[in-house]
C-alpha positions in Angstrom: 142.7 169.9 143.9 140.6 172.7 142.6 136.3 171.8 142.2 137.1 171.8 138.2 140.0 169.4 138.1 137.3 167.0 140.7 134.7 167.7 138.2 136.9 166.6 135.1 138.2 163.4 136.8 134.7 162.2 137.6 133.6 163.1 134.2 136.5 161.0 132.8 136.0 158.1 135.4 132.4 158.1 133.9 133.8 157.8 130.4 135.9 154.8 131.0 133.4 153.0 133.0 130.6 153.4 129.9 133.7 151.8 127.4 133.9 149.3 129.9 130.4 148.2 129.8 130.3 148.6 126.3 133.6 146.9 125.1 132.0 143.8 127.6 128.7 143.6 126.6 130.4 143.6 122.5 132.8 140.9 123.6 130.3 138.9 125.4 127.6 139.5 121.7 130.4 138.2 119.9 130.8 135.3 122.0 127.3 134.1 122.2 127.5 134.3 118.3 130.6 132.3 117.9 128.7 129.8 120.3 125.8 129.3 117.8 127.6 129.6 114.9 130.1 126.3 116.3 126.8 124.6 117.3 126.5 121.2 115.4 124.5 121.1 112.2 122.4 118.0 113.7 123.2 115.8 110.7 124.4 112.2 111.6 124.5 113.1 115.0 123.7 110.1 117.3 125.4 106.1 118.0 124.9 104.2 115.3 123.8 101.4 117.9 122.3 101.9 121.3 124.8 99.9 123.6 121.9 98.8 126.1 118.0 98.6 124.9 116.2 101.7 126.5 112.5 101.1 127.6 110.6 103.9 126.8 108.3 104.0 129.9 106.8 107.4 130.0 103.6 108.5 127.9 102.2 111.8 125.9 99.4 112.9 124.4 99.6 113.7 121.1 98.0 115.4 118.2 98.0 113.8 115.0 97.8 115.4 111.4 94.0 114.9 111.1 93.5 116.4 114.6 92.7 113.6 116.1 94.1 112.6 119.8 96.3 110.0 120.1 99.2 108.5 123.2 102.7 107.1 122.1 101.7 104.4 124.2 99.1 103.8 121.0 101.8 102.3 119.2 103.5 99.9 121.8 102.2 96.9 119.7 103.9 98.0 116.6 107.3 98.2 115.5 107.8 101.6 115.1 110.1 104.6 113.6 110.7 107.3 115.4 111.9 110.9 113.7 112.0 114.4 114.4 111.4 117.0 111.4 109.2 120.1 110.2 107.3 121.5 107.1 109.8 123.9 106.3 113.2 121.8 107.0 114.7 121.4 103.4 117.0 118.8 105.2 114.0 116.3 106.4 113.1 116.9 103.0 116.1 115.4 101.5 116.0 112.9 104.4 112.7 111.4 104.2 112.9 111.5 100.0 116.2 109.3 100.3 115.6 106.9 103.1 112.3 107.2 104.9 110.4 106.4 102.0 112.2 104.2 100.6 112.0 102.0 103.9 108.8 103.0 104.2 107.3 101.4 100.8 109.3 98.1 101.4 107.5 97.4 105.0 104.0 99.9 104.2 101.8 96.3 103.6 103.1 95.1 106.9 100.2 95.9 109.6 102.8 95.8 112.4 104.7 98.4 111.0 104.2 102.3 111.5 105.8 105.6 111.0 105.9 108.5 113.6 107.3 112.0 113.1 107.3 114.4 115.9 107.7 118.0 114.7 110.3 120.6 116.9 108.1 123.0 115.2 104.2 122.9 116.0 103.6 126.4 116.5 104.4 126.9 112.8 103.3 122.9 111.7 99.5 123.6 111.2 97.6 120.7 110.5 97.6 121.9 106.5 100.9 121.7 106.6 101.3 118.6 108.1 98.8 116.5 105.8 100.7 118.2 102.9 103.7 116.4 103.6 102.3 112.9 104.2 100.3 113.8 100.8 103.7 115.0 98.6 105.2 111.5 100.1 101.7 109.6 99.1 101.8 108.6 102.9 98.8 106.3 104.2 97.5 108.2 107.5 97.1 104.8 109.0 100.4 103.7 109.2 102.4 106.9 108.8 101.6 109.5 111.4 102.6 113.5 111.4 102.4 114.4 114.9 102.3 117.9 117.4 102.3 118.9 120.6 103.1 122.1 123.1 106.5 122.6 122.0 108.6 122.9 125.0 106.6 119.4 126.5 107.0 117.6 123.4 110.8 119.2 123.1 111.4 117.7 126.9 109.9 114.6 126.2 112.1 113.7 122.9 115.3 115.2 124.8 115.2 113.4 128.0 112.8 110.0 127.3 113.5 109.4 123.6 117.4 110.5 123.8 117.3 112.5 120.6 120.4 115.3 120.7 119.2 118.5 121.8 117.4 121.2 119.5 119.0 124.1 118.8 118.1 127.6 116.4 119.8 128.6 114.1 120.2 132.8 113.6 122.4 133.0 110.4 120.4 134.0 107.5 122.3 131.7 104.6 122.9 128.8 107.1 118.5 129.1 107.5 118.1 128.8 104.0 119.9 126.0 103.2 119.4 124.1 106.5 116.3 125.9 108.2 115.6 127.4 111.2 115.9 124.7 113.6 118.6 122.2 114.1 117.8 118.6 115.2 118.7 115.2 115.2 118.2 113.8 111.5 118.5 110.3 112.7 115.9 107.4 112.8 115.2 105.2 115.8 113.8 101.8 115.6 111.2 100.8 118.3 109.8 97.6 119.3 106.8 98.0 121.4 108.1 101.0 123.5 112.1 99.6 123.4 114.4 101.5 121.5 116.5 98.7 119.7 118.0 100.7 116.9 119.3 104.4 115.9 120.6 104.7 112.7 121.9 107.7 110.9 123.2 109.3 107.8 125.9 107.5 106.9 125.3 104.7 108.0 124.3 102.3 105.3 120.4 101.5 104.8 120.8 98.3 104.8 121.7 98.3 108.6 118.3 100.0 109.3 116.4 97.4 107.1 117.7 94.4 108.8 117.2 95.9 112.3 113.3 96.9 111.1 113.5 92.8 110.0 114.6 91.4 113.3 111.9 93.9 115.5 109.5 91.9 113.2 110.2 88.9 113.9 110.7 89.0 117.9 107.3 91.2 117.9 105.8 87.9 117.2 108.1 85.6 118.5 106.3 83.8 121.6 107.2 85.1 125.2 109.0 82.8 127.1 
């Protein structure tokens, strides 16, 4: 084999390797984008009933939406909702307008009762933004708290102690606008003290939720045995 045809085959061996590597790393682009785009939306995700009562024994600090400090454990004596959302989410929106509210207004007067959402976004949740939400819902900063943290701790902490689905982003420009940019669990939990007795979600009818907010009531002050 003369040195020209050696040169040519190792200039054409060169070639197929680079389509190689090319047509691979555009197969494996197009598969990491099939993967987000199959990702669930986060709405109505969840059991509609926890089989077994989780105690929720770990703590974190907190900050709330008038910058004040405050621990989860803070509201172990309450009954307590639990919900994820951010400023921009038109989806919590919707959410809170339909549902939160409404079950907020009926059990508001009750002192054991509280409110407590956890934002997946704090970098972009400023405290602004966060009182201007409990404003637009006329929320009383007593019993309705907006609340931020370092975003992969508080992330963790929801994940793997609260059992709320996992977070995911979304990258598809018109799925962003009508749904924002992250996806998360839209459903509301139900504590008593620091058990989780209740998760209800969209689709489930609001009348389950009230009753279960009713019975954590009552055996808040039910004597111990």
């Amino acid at each position: 084999m003369t040195d020209k045809k050696k040169i040519t085959l190792i200039y054409v061996g060169v070639a197929l390797l680079s389509i190689l590597i090319l047509g691979m790393s555009v197969l494996l682009s197009g598969l990491r984008k099939e993967k987000r785009r199959e990702a669930p939306p986060a709405t109505g995700v969840g059991k509609e009933v926890v089989d077994e009562m989780a105690v929720l024994e770990a703590d974190i600090e907190l900050e709330r939406q008038d910058g004040s400090k405050v621990m989860l454990s803070d509201l172990h004596d309450k009954v307590w909702l639990a919900v994820q959302f951010y400023a921009a989410c038109p989806m919590c929106a919707e959410r809170n307008a339909k549902h939160l509210l409404k079950i907020y207004k009926e059990f508001q007067s009750n002192e054991d009762f509280m409110v407590a959402c956890f934002s997946v976004d704090p970098e972009d949740d400023t405290m602004e933004k966060l009182a201007d939400v409990r404003d637009r819902l006329s929320a009383n900063p007593a019993n309705w708290w907006f609340l931020k943290a370092e975003r992969e701790t508080l992330w963790d902490f929801m994940t793997e102690k609260m059992f709320f689905t996992t977070i995911l982003e979304r990258f598809e420009p018109a799925e962003i606008a009508s749904k924002g940019r992250w996806a998360h669990d839209l459903g509301i939990q139900v504590y008593r003290g620091n058990t989780l007795v209740h998760k209800w979600d969209e689709g489930i009818p609001i009348e389950q939720l009230r009753s279960e907010i009713q019975e954590a009531l009552r055996e808040l002050k039910a004597p111990k045995s």
